[in-house]
N, C-alpha and C positions, 0 to 999 in steps of 0.2 A: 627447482624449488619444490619442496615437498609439501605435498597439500595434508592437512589435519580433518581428520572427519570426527566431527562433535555427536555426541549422543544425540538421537532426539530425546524432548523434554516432554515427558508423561505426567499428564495433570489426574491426580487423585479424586476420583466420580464422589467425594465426599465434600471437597470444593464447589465442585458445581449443582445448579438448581435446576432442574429437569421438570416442565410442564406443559401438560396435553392441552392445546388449544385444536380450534377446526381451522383447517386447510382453507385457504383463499381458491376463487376459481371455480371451473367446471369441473365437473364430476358429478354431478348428477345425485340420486338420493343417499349417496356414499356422505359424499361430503358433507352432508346438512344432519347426517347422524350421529356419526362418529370424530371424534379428537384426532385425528388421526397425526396431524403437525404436530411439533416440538419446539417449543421456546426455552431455549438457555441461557442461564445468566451465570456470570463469572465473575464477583468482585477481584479486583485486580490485587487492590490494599491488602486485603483482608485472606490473602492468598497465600501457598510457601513457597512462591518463587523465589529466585533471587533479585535481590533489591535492585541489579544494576538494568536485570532482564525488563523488572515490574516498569523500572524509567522509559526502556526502551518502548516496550510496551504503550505505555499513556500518553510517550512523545508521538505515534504512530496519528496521521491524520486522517482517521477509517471513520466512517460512518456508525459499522455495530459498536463501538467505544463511548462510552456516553459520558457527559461530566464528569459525575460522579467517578467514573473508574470503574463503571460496571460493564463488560461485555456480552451486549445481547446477540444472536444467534437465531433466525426465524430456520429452523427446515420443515421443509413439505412437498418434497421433490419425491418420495413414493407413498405407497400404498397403505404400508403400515408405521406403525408408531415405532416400534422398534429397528425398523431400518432408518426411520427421520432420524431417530434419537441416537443411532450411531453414526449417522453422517454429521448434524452439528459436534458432535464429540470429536470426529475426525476434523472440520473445520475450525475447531476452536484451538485444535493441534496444531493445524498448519497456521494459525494464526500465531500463534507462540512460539511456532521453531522458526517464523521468517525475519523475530526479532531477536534469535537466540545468539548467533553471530554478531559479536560488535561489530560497526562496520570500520574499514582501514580507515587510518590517518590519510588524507592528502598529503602529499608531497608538492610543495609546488614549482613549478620548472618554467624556464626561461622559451620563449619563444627561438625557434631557429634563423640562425643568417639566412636562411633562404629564406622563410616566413617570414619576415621583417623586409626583406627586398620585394617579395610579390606586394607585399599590404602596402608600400611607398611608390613600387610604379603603378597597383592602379588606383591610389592617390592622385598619382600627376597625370593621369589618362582621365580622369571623373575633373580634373583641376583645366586641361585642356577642350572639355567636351563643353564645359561652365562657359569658358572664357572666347570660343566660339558664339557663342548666344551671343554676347554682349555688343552695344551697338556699335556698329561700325564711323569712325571718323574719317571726314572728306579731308585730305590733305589739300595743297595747295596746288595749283597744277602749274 
């Protein structure tokens, strides 16, 4: 079987919303001065993906996806703003290439003779172990 390798899917910085807020956490007089975090916002609708992608997309049951279809992005994972603000940019990437792929059809397939004979004897093993409990009758002597 021959595997197909799809583009990645490169979202245009004209789409998205790019804003310096301050960093949660320690850090000391750093963090209480400067913006240094990045909040990104990405309307999905109002986007030029493809239509099938945008579904795929909003079908996704992720937390940064919000009703409306807007995906938000907190980083603050370094020091400065412009490293936050190419790592959300990076995450909002893999966020959109991990729905760029449709996923396969199911095929659905039959159980095997074998599987079908273990699942019926430990039926009659669990059917045996029951029927042990149960209380015993004095016969006649």
């Amino acid at each position: 079987m021959r595997r197909v390798m799809q583009a990645a899917i490169t979202i245009a910085p004209e789409e998205v919303e790019l804003k310096a807020i301050r960093a949660q956490g320690p850090g000391g007089q750093n963090v209480n001065k400067l913006s240094s975090a990045v909040q990104l916002r990405f309307d999905v609708g109002a986007s030029s993906l493809p239509e099938d992608l945008k579904q795929r997309l909003l079908a996704l049951r992720d937390h940064r996806i919000t009703e409306d279809g807007v995906v938000l992005i907190k980083a603050q994972s370094h020091r400065s703003q412009e490293l936050n603000r190419q790592d959300a940019m990076r995450r909002l990437e893999d966020l959109v290439n991990s729905v760029a792929r449709p996923p396969r059809k199911r095929r659905p397939t039959k159980p095997t003779l074998a599987s079908r004979r273990r699942r019926l004897e430990g039926k009659a093993e669990r059917a045996q172990v029951k029927a042990a409990r149960a209380r015993v009758h004095r016969s006649t002597w």
